[in-house]
N, CA and C atoms as a LAMMPS dump frame, in Angstrom:
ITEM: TIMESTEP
0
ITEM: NUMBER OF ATOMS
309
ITEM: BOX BOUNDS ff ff ff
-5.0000000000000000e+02 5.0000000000000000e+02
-5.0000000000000000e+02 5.0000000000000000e+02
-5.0000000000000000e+02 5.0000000000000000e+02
ITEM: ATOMS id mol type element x y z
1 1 1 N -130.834 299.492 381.176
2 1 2 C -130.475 299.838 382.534
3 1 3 C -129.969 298.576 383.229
4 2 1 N -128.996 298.758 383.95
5 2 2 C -128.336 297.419 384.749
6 2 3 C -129.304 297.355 386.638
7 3 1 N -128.666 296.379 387.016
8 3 2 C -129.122 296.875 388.235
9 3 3 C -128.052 297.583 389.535
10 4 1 N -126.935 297.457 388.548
11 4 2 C -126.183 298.583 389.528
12 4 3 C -126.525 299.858 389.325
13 5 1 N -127.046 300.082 388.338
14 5 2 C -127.562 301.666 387.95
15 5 3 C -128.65 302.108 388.82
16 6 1 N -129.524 301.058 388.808
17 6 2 C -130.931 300.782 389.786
18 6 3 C -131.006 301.074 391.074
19 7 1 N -129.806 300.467 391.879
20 7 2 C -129.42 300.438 393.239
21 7 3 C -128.928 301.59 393.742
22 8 1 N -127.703 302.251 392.745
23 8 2 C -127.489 303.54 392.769
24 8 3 C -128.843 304.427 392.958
25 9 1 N -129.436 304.428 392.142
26 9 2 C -130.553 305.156 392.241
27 9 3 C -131.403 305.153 393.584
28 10 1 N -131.552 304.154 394.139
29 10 2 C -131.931 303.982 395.604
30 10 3 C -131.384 304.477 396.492
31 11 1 N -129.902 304.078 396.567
32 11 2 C -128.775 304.615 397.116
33 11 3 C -128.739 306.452 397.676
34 12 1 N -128.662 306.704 395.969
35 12 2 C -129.323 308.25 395.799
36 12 3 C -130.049 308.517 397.135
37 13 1 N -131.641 308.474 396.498
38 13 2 C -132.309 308.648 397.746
39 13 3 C -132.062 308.628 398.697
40 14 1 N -131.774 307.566 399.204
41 14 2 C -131.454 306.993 400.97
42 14 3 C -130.501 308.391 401.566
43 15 1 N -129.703 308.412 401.151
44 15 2 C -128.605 309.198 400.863
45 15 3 C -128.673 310.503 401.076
46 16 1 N -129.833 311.068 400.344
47 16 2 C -130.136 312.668 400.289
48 16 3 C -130.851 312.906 401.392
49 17 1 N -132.151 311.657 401.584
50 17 2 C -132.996 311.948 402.428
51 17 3 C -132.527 311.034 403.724
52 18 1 N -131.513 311.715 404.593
53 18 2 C -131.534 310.771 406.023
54 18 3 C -132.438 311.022 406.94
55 19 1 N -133.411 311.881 407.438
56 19 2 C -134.334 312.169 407.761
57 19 3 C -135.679 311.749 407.37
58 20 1 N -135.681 310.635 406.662
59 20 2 C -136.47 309.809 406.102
60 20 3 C -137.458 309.373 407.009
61 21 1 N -138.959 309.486 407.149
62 21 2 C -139.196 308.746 407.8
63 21 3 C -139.774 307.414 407.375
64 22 1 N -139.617 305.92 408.273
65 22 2 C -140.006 304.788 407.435
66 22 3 C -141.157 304.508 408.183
67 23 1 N -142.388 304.494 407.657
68 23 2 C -143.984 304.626 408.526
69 23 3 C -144.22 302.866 408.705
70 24 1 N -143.879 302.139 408.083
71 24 2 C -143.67 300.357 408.205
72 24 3 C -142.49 299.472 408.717
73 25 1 N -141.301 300.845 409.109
74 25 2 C -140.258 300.183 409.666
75 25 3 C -139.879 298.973 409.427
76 26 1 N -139.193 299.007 407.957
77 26 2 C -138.943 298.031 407.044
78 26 3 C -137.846 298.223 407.37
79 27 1 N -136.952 296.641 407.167
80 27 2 C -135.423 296.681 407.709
81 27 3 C -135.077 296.655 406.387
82 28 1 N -134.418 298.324 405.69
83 28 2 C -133.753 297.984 404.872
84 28 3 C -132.734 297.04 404.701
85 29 1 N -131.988 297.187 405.363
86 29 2 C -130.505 296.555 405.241
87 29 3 C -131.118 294.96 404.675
88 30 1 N -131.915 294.504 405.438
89 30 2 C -132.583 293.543 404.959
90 30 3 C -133.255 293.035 403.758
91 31 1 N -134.143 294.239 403.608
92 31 2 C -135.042 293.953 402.703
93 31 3 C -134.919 294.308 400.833
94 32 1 N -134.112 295.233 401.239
95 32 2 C -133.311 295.897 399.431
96 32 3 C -132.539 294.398 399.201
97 33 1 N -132.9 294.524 397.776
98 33 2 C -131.918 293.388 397.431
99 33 3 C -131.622 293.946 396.011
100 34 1 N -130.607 292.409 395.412
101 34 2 C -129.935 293.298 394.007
102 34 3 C -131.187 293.064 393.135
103 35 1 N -131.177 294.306 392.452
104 35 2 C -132.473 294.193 391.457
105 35 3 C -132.479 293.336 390.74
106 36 1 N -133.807 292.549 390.428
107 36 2 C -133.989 291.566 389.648
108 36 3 C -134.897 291.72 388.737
109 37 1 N -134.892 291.239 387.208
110 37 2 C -136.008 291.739 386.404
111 37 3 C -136.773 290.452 386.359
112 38 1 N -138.197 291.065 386.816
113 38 2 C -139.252 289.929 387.188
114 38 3 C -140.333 290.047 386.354
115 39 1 N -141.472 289.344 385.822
116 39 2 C -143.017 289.799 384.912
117 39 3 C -143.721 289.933 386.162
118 40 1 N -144.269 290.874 385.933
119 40 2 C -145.717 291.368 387.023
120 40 3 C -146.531 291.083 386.409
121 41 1 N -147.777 291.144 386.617
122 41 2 C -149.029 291.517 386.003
123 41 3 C -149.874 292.514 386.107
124 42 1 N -150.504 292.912 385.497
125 42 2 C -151.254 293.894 385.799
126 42 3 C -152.321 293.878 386.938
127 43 1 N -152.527 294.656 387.609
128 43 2 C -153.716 294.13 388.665
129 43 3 C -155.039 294.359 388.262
130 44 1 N -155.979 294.693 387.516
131 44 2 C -156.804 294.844 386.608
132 44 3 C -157.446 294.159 385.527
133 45 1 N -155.8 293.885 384.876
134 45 2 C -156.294 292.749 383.304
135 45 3 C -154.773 291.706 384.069
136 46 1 N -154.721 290.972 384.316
137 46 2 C -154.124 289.623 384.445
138 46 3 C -153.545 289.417 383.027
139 47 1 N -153.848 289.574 382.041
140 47 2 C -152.951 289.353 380.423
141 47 3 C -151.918 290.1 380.195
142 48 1 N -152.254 291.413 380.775
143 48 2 C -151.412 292.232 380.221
144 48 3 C -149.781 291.764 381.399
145 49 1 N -148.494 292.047 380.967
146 49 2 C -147.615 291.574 381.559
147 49 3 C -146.899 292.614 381.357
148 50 1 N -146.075 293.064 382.41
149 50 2 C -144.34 293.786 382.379
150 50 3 C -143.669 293.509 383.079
151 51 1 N -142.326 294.204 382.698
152 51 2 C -141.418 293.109 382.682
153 51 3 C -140.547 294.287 383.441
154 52 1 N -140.318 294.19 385.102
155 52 2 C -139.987 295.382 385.85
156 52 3 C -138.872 294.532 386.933
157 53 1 N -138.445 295.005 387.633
158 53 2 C -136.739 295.224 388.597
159 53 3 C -137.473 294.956 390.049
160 54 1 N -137.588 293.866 390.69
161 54 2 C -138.148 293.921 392.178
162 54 3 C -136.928 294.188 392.341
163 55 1 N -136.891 295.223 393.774
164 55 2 C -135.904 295.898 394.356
165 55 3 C -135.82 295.956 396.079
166 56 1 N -137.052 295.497 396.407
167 56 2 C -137.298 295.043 397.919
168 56 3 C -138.262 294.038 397.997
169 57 1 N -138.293 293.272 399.007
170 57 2 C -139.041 292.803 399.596
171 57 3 C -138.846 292.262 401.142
172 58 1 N -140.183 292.833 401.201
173 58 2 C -140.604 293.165 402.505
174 58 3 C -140.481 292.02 403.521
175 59 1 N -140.731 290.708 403.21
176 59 2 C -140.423 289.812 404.276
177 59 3 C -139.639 288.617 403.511
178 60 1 N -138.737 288.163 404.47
179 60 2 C -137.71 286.98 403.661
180 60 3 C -138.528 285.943 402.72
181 61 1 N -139.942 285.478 403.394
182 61 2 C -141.37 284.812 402.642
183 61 3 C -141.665 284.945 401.072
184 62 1 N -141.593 286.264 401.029
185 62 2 C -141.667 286.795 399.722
186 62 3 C -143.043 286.897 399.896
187 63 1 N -144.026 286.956 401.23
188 63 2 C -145.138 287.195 401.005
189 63 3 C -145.95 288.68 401.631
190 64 1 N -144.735 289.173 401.566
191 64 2 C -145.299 290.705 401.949
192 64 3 C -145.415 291.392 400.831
193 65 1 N -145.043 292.871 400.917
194 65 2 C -144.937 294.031 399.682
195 65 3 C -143.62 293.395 398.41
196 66 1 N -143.658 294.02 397.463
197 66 2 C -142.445 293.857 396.966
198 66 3 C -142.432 295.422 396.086
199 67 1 N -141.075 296.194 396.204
200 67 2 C -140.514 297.583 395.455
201 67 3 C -140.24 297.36 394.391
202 68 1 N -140.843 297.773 392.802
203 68 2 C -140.265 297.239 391.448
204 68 3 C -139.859 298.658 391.51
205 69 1 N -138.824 298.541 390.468
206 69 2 C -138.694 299.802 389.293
207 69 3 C -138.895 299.875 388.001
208 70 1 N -140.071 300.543 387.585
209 70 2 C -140.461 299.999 386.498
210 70 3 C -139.449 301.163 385.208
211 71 1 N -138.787 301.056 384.224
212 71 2 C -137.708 301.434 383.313
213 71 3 C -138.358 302.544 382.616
214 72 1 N -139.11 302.076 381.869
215 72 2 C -140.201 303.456 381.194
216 72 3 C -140.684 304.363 381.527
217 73 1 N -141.241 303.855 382.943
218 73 2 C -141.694 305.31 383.69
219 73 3 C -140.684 305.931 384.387
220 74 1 N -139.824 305.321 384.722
221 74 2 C -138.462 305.948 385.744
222 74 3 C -138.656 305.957 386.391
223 75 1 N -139.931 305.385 387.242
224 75 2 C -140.268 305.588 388.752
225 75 3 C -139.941 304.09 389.999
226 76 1 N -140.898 304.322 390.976
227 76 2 C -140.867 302.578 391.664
228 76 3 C -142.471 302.786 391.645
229 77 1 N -142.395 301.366 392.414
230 77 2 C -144.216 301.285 392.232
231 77 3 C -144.06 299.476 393.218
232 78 1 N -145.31 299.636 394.128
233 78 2 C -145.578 298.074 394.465
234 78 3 C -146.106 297.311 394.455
235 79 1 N -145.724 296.182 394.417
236 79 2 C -146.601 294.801 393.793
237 79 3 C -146.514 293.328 395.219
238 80 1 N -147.441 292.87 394.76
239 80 2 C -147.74 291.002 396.051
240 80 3 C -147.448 290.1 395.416
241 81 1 N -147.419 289.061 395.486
242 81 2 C -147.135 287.436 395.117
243 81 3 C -148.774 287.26 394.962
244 82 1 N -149.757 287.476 394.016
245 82 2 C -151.028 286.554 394.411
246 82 3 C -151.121 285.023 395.176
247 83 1 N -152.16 284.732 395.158
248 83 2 C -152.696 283.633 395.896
249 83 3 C -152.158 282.429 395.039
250 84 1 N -151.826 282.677 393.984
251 84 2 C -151.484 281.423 392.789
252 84 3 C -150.13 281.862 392.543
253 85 1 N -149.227 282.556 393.518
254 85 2 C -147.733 282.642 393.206
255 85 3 C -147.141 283.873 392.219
256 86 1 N -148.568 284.573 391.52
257 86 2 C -147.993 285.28 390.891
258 86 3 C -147.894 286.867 390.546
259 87 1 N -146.215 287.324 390.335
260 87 2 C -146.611 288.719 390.798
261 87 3 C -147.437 289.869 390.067
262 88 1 N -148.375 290.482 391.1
263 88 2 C -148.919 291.217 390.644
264 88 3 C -148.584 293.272 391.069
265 89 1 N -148.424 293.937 389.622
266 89 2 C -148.356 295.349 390.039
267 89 3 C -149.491 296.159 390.404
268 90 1 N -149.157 296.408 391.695
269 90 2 C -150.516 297.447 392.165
270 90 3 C -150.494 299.187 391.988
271 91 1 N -149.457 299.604 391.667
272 91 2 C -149.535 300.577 390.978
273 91 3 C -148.001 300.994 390.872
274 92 1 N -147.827 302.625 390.321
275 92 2 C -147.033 303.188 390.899
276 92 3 C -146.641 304.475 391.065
277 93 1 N -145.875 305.232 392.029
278 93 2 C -145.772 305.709 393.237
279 93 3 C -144.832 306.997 392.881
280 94 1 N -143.766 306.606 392.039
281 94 2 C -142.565 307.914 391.659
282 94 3 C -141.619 307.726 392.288
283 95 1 N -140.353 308.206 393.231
284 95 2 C -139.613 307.71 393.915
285 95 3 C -139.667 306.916 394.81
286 96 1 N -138.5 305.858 395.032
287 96 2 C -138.424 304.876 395.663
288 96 3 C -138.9 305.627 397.038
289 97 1 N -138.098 306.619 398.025
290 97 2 C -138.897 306.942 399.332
291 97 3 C -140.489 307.332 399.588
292 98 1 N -140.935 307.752 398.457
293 98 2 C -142.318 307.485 398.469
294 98 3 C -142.896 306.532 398.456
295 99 1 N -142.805 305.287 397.312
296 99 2 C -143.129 304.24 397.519
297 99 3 C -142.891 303.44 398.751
298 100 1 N -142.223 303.417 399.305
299 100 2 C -141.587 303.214 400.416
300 100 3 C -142.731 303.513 401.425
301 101 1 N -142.929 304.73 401.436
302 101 2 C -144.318 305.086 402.315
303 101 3 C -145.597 305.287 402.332
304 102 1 N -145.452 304.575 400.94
305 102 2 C -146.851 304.37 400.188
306 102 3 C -147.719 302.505 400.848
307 103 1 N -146.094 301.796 400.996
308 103 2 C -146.798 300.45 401.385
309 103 3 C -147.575 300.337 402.422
């Protein structure tokens, strides 16, 4: 999967659902960026690692939420920067507008 395929897929959404409501009033325009494939960790076991698409984040800091898409499952799901810099996946969610209102 590329990440123009990815974005599309967001796109999608946004798209279908304009009546969206955003419960954290996240500035998209802002906060979507071009997908990047990043290692998370697991939030549970710290060893285990994947290897997923951050697709938002929530503050320019990089220390708010962050939107992955994880490839296998086909879904999104969100993850933090831990305290030691590193990202961790906190679960995930199914479509990006859910996740979205899941943060």
């Amino acid at each position: 999967m590329t990440a123009e395929e990815i974005s599309n897929i967001i796109k999608g959404e946004l798209d279908s659902e304009s009546s969206f409501f955003n419960p954290h009033d996240v500035d998209l325009e802002t906060s979507l960026i071009i997908p990047i494939r990043q290692t998370y960790s697991d939030s549970l076991d710290r060893k285990i690692k994947y290897q997923l698409w951050t697709v938002l984040e929530e503050t320019p800091d990089g220390t708010g939420y962050k939107i992955f898409y994880h490839e296998s499952e086909n879904a999104f799901g969100l993850g933090i920067k831990s305290e030691n810099n590193e990202l961790v996946c906190l679960g995930i969610y199914g479509p990006f507008l859910n996740t979205l209102a899941c943060m």
